[in-house]
C-alpha positions in Angstrom: -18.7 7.9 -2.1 -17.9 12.0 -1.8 -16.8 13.4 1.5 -17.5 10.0 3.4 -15.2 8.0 1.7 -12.4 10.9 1.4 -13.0 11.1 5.6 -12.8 7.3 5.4 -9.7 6.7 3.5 -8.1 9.7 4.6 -8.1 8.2 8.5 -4.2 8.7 9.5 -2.9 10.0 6.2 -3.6 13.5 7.1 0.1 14.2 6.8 -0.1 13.3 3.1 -2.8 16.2 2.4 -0.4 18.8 4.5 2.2 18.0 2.5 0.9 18.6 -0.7 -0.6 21.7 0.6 2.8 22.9 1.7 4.4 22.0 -1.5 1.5 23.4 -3.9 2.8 26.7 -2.1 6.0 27.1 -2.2 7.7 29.8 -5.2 9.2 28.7 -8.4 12.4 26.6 -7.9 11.6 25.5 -4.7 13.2 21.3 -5.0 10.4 19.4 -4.3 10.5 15.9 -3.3 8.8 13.2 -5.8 6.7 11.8 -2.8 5.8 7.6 -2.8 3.3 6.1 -0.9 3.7 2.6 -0.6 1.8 -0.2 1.4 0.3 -3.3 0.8 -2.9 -4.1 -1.4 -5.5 -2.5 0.4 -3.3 0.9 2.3 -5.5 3.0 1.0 -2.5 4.6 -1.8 -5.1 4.9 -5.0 -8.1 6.5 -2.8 -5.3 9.0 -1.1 -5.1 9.8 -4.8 -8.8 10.3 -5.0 -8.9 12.6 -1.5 -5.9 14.5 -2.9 -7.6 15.0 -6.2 -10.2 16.3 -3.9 -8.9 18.9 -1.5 -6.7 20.6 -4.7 -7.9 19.7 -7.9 -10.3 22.3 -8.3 -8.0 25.5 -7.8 -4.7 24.2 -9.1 -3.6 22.9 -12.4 -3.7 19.0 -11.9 -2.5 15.5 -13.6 -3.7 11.8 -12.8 -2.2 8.7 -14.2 -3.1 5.1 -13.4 -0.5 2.8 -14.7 -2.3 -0.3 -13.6 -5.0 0.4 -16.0 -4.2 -2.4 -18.3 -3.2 0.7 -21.3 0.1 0.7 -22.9 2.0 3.9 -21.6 5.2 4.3 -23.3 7.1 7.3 -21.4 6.0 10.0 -24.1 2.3 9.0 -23.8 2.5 9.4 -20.2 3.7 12.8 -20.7 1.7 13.9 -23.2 -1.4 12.7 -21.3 -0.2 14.9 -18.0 1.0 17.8 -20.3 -2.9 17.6 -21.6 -4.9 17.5 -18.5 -2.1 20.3 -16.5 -3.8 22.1 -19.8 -7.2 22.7 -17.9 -8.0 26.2 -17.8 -8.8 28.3 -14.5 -10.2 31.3 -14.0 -7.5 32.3 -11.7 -4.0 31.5 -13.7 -2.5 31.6 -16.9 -3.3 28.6 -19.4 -0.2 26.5 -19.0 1.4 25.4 -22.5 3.8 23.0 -23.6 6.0 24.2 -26.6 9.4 22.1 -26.3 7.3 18.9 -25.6 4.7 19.2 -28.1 7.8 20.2 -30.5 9.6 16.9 -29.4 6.7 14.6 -29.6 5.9 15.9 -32.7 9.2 15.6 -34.3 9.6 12.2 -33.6 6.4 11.2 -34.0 5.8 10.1 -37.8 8.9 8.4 -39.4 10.0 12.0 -41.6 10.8 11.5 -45.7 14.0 13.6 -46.3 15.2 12.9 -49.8 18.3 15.4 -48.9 20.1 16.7 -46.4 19.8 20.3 -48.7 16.6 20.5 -48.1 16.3 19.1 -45.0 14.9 22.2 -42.5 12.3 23.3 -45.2 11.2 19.5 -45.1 11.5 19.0 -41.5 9.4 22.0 -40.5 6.7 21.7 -43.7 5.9 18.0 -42.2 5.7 18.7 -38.9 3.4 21.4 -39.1 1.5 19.0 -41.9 1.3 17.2 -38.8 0.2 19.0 -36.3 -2.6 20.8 -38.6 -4.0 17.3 -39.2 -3.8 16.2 -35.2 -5.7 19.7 -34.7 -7.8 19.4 -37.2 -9.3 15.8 -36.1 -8.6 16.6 -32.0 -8.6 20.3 -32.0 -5.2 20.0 -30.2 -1.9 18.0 -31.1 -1.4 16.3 -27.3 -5.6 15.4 -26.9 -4.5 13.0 -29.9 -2.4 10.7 -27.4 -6.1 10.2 -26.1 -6.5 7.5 -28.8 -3.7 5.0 -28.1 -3.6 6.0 -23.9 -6.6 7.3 -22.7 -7.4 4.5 -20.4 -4.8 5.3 -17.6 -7.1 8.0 -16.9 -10.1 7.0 -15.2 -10.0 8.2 -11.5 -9.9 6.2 -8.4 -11.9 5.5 -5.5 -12.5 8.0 -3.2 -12.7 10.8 -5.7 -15.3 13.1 -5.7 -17.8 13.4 -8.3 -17.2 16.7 -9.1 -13.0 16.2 -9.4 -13.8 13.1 -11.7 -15.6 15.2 -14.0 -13.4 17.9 -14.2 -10.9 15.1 -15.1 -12.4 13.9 -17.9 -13.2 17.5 -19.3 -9.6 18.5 -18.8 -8.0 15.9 -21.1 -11.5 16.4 -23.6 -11.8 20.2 -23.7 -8.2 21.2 -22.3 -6.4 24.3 -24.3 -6.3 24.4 -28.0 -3.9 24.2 -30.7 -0.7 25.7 -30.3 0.0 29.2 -32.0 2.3 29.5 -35.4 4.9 31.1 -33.3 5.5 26.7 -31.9 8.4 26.8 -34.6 10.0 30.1 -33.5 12.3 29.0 -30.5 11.1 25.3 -29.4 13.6 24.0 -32.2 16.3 25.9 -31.0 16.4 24.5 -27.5 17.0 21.3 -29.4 19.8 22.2 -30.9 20.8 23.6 -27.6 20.6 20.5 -26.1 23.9 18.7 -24.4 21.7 15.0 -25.5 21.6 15.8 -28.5 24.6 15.9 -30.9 23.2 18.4 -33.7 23.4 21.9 -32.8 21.4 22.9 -36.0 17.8 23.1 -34.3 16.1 21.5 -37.3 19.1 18.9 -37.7 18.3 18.1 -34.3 14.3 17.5 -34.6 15.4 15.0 -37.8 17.8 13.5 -35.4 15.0 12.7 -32.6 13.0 11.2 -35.8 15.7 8.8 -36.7 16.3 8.0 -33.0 12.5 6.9 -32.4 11.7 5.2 -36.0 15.5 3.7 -36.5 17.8 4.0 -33.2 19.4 1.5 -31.4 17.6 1.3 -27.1 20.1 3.7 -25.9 19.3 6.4 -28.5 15.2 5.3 -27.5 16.3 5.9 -23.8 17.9 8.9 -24.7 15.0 10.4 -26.5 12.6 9.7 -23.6 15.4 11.7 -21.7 15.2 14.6 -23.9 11.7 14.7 -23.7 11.4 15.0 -20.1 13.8 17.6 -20.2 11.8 19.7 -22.5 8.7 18.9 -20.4 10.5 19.7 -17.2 11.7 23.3 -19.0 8.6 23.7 -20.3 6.9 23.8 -16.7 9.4 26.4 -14.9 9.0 28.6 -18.4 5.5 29.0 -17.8 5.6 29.3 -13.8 7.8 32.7 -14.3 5.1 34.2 -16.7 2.3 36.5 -15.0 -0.4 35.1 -13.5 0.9 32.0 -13.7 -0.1 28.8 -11.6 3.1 28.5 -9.0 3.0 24.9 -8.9 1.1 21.8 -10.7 0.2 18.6 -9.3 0.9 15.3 -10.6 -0.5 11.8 -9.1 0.8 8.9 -10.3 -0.6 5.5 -9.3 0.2 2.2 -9.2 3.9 3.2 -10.1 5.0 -0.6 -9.4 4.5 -1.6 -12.7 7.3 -1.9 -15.4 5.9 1.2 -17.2 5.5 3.4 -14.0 9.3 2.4 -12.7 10.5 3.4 -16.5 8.4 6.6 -15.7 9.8 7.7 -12.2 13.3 6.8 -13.6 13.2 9.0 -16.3 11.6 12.1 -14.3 14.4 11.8 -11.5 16.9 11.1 -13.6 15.7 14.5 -15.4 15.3 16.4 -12.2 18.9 15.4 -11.0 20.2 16.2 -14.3 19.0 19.9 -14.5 20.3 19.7 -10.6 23.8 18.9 -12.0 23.5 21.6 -14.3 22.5 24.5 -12.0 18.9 24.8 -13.4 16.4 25.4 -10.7 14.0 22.9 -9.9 11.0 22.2 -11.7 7.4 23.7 -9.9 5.7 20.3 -10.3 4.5 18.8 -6.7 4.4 14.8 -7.5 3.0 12.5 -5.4 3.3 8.1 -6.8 2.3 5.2 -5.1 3.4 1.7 -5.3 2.2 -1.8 -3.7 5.6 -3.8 -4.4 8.8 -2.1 -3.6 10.2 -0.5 -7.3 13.0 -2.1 -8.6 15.4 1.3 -8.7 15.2 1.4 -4.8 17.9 -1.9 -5.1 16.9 -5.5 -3.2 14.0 -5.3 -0.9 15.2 -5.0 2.4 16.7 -2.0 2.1 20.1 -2.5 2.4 21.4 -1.1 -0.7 18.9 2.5 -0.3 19.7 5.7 1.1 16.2 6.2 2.5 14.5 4.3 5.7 10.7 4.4 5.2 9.0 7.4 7.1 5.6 7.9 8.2 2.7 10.1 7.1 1.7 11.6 9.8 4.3 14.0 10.0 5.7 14.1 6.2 7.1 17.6 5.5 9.1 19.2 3.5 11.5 19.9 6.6 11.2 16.3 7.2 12.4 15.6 3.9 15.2 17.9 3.6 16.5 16.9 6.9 16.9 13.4 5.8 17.1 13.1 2.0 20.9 12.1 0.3 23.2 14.3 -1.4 22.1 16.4 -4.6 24.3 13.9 -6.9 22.2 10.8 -6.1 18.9 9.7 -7.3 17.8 9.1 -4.1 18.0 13.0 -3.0 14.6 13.3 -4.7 12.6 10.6 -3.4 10.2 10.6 -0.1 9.2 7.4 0.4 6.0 7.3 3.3 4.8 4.0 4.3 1.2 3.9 4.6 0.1 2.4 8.0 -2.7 0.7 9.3 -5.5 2.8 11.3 -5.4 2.8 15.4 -8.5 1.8 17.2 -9.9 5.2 17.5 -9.4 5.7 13.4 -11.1 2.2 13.2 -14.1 3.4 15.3 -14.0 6.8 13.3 -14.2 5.4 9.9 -17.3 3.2 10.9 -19.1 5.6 12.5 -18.7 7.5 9.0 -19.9 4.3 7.3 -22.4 2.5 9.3 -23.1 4.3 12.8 -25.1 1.7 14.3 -22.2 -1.0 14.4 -19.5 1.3 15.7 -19.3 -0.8 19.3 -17.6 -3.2 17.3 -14.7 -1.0 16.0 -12.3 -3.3 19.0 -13.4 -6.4 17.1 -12.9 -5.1 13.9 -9.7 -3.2 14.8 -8.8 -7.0 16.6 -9.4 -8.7 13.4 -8.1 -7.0 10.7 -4.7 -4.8 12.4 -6.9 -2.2 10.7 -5.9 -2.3 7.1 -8.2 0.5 5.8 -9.2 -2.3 2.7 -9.9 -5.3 5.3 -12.1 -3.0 7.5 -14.2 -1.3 4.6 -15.3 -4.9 3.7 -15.8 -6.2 7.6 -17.9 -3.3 7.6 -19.7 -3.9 5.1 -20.5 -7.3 5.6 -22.0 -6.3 9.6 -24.2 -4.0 7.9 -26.0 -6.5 5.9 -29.8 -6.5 6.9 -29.7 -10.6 7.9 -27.0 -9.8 10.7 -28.2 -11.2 14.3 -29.0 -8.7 16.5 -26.4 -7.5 18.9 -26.7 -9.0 22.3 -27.9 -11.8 21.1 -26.0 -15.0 21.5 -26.8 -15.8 18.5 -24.4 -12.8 17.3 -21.3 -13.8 18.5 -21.9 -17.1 16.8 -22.3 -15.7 13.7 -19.2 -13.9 13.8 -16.8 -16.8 14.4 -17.8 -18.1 11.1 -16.9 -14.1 9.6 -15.1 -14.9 6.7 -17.2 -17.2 5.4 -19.8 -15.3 4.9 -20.7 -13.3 1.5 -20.0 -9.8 0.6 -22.3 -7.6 -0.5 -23.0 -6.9 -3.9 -20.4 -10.4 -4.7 -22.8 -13.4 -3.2 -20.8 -15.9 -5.0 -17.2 -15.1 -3.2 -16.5 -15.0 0.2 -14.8 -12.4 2.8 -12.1 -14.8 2.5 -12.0 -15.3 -1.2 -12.3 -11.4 -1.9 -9.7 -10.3 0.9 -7.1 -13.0 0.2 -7.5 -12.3 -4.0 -6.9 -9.1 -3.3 -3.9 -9.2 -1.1 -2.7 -11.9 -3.1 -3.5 -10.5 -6.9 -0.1 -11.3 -8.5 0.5 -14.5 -6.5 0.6 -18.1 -8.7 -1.5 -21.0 -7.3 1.7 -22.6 -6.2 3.0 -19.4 -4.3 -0.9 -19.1 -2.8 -0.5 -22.5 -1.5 3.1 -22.7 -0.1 1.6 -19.4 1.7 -1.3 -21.6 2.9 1.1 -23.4 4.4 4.1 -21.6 5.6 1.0 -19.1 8.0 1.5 -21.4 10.4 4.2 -20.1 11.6 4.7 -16.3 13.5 7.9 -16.1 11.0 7.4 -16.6 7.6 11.3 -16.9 7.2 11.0 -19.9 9.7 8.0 -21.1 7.5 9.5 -21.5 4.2 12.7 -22.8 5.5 10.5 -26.0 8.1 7.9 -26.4 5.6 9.0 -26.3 2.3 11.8 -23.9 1.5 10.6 -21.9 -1.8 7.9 -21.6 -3.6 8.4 -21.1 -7.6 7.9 -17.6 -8.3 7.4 -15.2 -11.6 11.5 -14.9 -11.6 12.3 -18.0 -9.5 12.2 -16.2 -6.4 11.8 -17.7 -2.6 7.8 -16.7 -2.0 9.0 -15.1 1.4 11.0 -11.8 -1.3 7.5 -11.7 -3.2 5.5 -11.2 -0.1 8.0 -8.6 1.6 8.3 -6.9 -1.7 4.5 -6.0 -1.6 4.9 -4.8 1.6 2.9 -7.6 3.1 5.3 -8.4 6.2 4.3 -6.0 9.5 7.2 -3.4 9.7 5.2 -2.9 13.4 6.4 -6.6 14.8 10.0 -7.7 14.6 11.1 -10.4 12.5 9.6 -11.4 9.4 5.7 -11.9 10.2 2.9 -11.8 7.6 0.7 -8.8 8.2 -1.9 -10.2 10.3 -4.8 -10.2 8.5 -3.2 -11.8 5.9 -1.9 -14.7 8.2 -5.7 -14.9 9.6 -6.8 -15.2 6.9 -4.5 -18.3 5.3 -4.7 -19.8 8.4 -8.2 -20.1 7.8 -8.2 -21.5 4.8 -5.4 -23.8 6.3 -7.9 -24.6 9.2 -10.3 -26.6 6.6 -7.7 -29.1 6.1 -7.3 -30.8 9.8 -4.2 -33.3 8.4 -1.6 -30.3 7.0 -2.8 -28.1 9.9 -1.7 -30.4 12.2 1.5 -31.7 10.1 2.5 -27.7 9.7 2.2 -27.0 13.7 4.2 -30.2 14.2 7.2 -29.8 12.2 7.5 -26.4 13.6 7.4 -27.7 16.9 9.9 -30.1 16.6 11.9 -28.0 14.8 12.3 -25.4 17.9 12.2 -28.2 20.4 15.6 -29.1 18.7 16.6 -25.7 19.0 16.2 -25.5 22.4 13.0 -22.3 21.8 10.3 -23.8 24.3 8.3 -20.8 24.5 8.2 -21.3 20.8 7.9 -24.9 20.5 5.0 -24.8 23.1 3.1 -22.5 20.8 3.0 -25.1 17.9 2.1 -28.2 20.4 -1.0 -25.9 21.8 -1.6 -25.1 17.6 -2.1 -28.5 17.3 -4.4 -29.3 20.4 -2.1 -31.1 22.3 -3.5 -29.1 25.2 -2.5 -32.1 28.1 1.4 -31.7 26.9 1.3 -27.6 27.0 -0.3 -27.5 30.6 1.8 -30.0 32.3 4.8 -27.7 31.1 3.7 -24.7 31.6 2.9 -26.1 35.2 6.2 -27.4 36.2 7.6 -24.0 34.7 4.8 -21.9 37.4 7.0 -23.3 40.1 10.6 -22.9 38.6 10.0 -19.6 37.6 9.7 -15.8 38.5 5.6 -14.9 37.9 6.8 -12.2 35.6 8.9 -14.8 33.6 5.9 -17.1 33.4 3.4 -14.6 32.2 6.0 -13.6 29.4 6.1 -17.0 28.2 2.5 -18.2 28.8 1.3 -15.1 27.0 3.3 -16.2 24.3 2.1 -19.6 24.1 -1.6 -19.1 24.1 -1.6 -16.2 21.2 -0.9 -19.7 18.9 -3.6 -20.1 16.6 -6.5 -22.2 16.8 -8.7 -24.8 14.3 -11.4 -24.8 17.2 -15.3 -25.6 15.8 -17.0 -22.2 15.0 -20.6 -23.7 15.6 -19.9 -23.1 19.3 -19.8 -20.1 21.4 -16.9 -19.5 22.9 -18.0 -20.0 26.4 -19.6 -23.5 25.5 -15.8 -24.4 24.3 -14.3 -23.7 27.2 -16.4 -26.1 28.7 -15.2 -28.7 26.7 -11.4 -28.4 26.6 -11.2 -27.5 30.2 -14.5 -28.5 32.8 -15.2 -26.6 35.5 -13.5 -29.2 38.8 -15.2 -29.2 42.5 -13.9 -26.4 44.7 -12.0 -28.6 47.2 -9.7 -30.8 43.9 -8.7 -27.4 42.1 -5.1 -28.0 41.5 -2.9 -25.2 40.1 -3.0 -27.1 36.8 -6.3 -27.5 37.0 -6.4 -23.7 37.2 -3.5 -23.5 34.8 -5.5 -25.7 32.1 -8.6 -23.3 32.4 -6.1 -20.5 31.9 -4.7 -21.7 28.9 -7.5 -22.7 27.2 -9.7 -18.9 28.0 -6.9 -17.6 26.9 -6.4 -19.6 23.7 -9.6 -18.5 22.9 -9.6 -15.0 24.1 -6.5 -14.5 21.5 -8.2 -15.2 18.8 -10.6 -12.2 17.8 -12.7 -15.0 15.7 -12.7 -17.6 19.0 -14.1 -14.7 21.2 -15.3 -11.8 19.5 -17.3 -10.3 22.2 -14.6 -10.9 24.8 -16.8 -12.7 27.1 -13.7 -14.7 28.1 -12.1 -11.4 30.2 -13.9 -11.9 33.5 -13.6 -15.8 33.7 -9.5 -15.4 32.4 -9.4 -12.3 35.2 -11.0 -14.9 37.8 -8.8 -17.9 37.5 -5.5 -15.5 37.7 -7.4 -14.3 41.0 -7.2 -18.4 42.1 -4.0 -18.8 40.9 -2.5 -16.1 43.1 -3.9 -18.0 45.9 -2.5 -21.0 45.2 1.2 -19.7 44.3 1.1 -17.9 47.8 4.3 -15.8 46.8 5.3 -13.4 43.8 1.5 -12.8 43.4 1.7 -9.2 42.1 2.4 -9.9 38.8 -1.2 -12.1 38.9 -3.1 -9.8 40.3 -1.9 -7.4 38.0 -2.8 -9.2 34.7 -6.3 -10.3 36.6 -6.7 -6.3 36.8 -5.8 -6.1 33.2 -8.6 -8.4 32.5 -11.2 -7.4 34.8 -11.1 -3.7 33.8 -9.6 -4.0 29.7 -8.9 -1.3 28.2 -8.4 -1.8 24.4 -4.9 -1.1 23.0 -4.7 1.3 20.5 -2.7 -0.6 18.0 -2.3 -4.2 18.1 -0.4 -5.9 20.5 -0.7 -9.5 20.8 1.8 -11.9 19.5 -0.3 -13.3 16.3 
């Protein structure tokens, strides 16, 4: 991996990186936002964590968390585990230490024996520091024992480099060791000082903590994790004022979807908007999450109920953020939520050039296929740089793409690009959701999918599938309505493609159903879906002489981006010749010339039908005849036979898929 994958993943997300920079800098105080990236499976969130790790980890005290990682991580592991690694000493700053945590961990961690309240504070403080003699003892430092029961959400993610891995496993093994005596001369009292905690007696408040954790009711639980982050949180901008002290820390917290990462982020912004409240100054810690499903304190999932609209990385900034984040008395005031996008064309090109030179002149295709999502293009690319690949040029090439995501990954013979691609996308999905999804790609709008085909899918908590797929970010926020990302569609309408009968029922529902709606341009889609090619050009041929050219481009363009369950053992040039044969010069018809149109440009839609665009000079050539054979309001054709002729690839994608 090492600097090729950071470049790799890091392809439009440089605004993340400048970000962090800027916020690493600022002074003590300075409100930070608690930055999310969120996309799909596959957007390239956990290996930004990796690149970030990368570009700071070495000169600034740093934290990782992955709570995905399968390891129980209760709110006070998760902070004892960052407390540890932040821990890490350089050359450069003061060691960092966490006094008020390690004093609040510690007094609630083993259930206390107080015969009396008498002797309760020589009890208290002779147990505790019985127990953190024996945690030294055995770990040489009271917070490397959390180690044992959460050590697993450690491990770093793709994309880092070797040498920041390695300095992330020694920081949580050899970090700073144990605290000095002196941990029992003013830690307690900030307990008592505490407004969340009832006892002003410092050690009547440890006991207190004790009882809450071993014996208290889920509010007093709650309210201990609140305490907690507060002493964490005070801990932090204690040791930022000290000389030679780091001026901020940086925290990375992936996967933050799960329930223990949205307990997490709860607590740490309720804490920050707490000390807010109170007129403390804001903690120095620069934290950057990451979620693939939309966290359950943001409110429903499209976005109604939130004070933020998603932004986008490239130019996240602190100004940026402060120009557009809620009132100080809101939750919401410390979010920054960036939607990761997918790559342009000319990151798409970039990042295989990085990866496998000799197939960059296929960066359109790939760019074509997969809407570049950084995830689907890593494994295109790895599967055209497999050693049995077809030369390029050769006919035989182009063949062997159309049949792309059937063929094997590298390293995984046994699944398919397919298989791997829609498991991944699809991880938390049931069989019954998968299948309904199967189904409801054929349609552009996936609302209009689950309402014609089947209405709702049983879900985890009885939800329709369509809120489970635009929770994980999986709809396109770049087309409007409710469309699957498109790789994603490509790829279920693949797997919808190997069953001719529910292909053909799907397009044909959906065709009636806009038919009765009175949506032609939509219902002709579905009838060219489902090969009735002889009903599509007979329309689309009356329409060439009712209507303006402009009007009829609009709504041809439309029809022939429909999907298509063509044979993939044919090049596309051979197919042509069978849905629409070449007629003698002197009985060319318009339709004639319409039919060849549609069909080229069925085709040509498809990135799989055509993937070497072979189809642009025959589709430019028959808008060339048909401008001849309107005789008026030819600009518009000769136009889009330009367009063809000389094609120019869009950046992003732009067809109607």
């Amino acid at each position: 991996m090492g600097e090729t994958a950071a470049a790799l993943w890091m392809r439009g997300r440089g605004g993340v990186l400048a970000l962090a920079d800027e916020c690493l800098a600022q002074a003590p105080g300075t409100e930070r936002p608690v930055t999310m990236l969120v996309g799909p499976r596959g957007s390239g969130a956990s290996e930004t964590h990796g690149v970030i790790m990368g570009r700071f980890g070495v000169e600034h005290p740093f934290a990782y968390l992955n709570f995905a990682s399968g390891q129980a991580l209760l709110p006070r592991y998760a902070l004892a585990l960052i407390a540890r690694q932040l821990e890490r000493r350089l050359p450069q700053y003061r060691l960092m230490r966490f006094p008020r945590l390690t004093m609040g961990l510690l007094a609630s961690d083993n259930e206390l024996r107080i015969s009396s309240r008498s002797d309760g504070r020589r009890a208290v403080r002779q147990q505790l520091d019985r127990f953190r003699q024996e945690a030294e003892a055995r770990h040489g430092n009271y917070l490397a024992a959390f180690l044992e029961v959460a050590g697993g959400a450690l491990g770093a993610p793709g994309g880092t480099p070797a040498v920041i891995a390695a300095i992330l496993g020694d920081a949580a093994r050899r970090g700073g060791r144990g605290l000095p005596g002196r941990l029992f001369s003013g830690a307690p009292q900030w307990f008592g000082d505490h407004p969340l905690v009832p006892s002003r007696d410092p050690w009547d408040a440890l006991l207190e903590l004790n009882m809450w954790r071993h014996n208290g009711t889920a509010q007093e639980k709650r309210t201990l994790d609140r305490v907690l982050f507060a002493a964490f949180l005070d801990d932090l901008r204690h040791g930022a004022q000290r000389w030679f002290a780091a001026p901020s820390c940086l925290v990375l917290l992936d996967n933050c979807h799960t329930g223990q990462g949205g307990v997490f982020l709860d607590l740490l912004i309720g804490a920050r908007r707490d000390a807010a409240l109170s007129g403390i100054p804001c903690d120095p810690m620069t934290v950057v999450g990451s979620s693939n499903r939309w966290p359950d304190n943001w409110g429903p999932s499209n976005g109604d109920q939130w004070s933020w609209r998603l932004r986008a990385p490239d130019r996240a900034s602190l100004a940026d953020w402060r120009r557009h984040r809620p009132t100080h008395d809101s939750d919401d005031a410390w979010w920054y939520p960036l939607r990761l996008r997918d790559l342009t064309l000319d990151e798409v090109r970039t990042t295989i050039e990085l990866v496998s030179p000799r197939r960059s002149d296929l960066a359109p295709f790939v760019h074509r296929l997969t809407n570049g999502l950084p995830a689907a293009v890593q494994q295109v690319t790895e599967i055209l740089d497999r050693a049995d690949v077809p030369r390029r040029g050769d006919g035989e090439f182009d063949l062997w793409l159309r049949s792309l995501p059937d063929r094997r990954l590298r390293g995984v013979p046994e699944r398919t690009l397919a298989d791997a691609a829609l498991g991944h996308l699809l991880e938390d999905f049931s069989p019954g959701q998968r299948a309904a999804l199967v189904k409801y790609s054929a349609a552009r709008d996936l609302a209009v999918g689950s309402r014609v085909l089947g209405a709702a899918a049983p879900g985890g908590a009885h939800e329709p599938v369509f809120n489970e797929v635009r929770s994980r970010w999986l709809l396109d926020p770049e087309r409007p309505g409710s469309c699957m990302h498109p790789w994603l569609r490509r790829l279920l309408l693949w797997r919808l493609a190997a069953d001719p009968d529910a292909w053909n029922a799907a397009h044909d529902l959906l065709g009636d159903h806009f038919e009765q709606e009175g949506r032609e341009k939509e219902a002709l889609y579905h009838r060219l879906a489902a090969h009735r090619i002889d009903e599509v050009v007979g329309r689309l041929a009356v329409r060439f002489h009712e209507r303006s050219a402009a009007d009829w481009l609009e709504t041809f363009n439309a029809v022939t981006s429909a999907p298509n369950r063509l044979p993939a053992d044919r090049p596309p040039l051979a197919l042509l010749g069978e849905l629409a044969p070449e007629a003698p010069a002197h009985s060319i018809t318009d339709t004639l010339v319409i039919r060849g149109l549609v069909c080229a440009r069925w085709l040509w839609s498809d990135p799989l039908g055509d993937p070497g665009m072979r189809l642009n000079h025959v589709i430019a050539g028959k808008y060339d005849r048909l401008s001849e054979l309107r005789g008026s309001d030819i600009v518009a054709l000769y136009d889009e036979a330009e367009r063809y002729r000389h094609w120019r690839h869009p950046l992003t994608t732009t067809d109607g898929w």
